[in-house]
C-alpha positions in Angstrom: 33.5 -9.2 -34.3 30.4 -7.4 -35.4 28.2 -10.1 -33.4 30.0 -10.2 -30.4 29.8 -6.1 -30.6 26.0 -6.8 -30.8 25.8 -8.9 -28.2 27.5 -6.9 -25.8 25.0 -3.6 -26.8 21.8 -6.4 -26.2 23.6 -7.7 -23.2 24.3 -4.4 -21.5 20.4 -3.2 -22.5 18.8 -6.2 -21.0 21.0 -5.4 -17.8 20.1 -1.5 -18.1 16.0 -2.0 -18.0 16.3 -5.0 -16.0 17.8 -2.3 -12.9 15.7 0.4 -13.7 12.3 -1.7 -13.4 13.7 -4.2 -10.5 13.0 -1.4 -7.8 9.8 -0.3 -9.0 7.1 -2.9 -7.3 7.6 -2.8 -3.8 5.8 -4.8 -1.2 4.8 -3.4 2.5 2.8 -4.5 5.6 1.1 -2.0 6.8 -0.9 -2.1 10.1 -4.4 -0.9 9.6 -7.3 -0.6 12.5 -11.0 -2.0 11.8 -13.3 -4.9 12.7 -15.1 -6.5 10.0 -15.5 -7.7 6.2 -17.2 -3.9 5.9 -13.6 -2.4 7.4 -11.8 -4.5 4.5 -13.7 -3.7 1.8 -13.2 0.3 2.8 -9.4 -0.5 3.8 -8.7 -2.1 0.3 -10.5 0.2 -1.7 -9.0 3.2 -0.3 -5.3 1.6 -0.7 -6.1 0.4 -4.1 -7.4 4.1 -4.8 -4.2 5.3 -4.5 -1.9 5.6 -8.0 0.5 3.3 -8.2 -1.0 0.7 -5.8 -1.7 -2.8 -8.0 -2.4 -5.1 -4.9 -4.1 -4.4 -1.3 -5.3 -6.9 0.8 -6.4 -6.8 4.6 -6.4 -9.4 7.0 -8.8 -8.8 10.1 -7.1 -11.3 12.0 -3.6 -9.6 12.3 -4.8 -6.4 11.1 -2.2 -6.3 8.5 -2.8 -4.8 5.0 -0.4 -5.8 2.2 0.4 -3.1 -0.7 2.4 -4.2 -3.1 2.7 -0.6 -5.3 4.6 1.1 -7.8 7.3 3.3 -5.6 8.2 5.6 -8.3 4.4 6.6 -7.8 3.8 6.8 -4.3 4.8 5.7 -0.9 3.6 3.8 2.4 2.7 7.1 3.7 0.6 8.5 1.3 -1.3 4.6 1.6 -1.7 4.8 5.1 -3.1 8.4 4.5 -5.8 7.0 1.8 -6.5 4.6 4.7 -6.9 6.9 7.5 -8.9 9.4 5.3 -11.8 6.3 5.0 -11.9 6.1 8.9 -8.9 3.8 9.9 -5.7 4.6 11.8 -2.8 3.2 10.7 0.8 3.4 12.6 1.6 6.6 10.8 -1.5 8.0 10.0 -4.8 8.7 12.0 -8.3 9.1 10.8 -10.1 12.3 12.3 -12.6 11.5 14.8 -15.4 13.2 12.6 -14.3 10.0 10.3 -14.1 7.7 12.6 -17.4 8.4 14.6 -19.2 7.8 11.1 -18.2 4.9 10.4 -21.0 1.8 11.4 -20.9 0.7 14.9 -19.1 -2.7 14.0 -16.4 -0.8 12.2 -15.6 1.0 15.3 -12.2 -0.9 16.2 -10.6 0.5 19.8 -8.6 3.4 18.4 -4.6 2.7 19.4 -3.5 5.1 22.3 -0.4 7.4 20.9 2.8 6.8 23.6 
């Protein structure tokens, strides 16, 4: 009896941790603005900047940056904001156009046009 009584506390632990931590990594697409292997390295530094954020990788061909992060540490949002702070507009987030003029010529994507 004592065994199975054992079991059952092991069992119901493994269950416990394995539904607290089965939320936490979260992966998002995220569209991000820029040009070049210069706008990546910027995009993917300022996302992987951000606490909680263990992956970031932008693709200049569909101008998608993948975040896979921690989301008991931060959110999309506050990524998109890291991003748009370095010069890039995202969906949510735009850069200021102090930002945005300073960044090289060939990082200067056509900014999107708000509806």
């Amino acid at each position: 009896m004592r065994t199975k009584s054992m079991m059952l506390v092991v069992g119901l632990l493994f269950f416990s941790m394995t539904s607290i931590f089965a939320n936490v990594a979260k992966t998002e697409k995220i569209k991000v603005y820029g040009n070049c292997g210069m706008c990546k390295t910027r995009i993917e530094k300022a996302a992987n900047s951000v606490k909680g954020v263990t992956k970031a990788t932008w693709d200049s061909e569909d101008l998608m940056l993948t975040v896979t992060f921690d989301d008991t540490k931060t959110t999309a949002i506050k990524i998109e904001e890291a991003v748009a702070k370095v010069g890039h507009d995202t969906d949510n987030a735009k850069a200021t156009d102090k930002t945005y003029n300073a960044l090289l010529g060939c990082c200067q994507y056509d900014r999107p046009v708000k509806k």
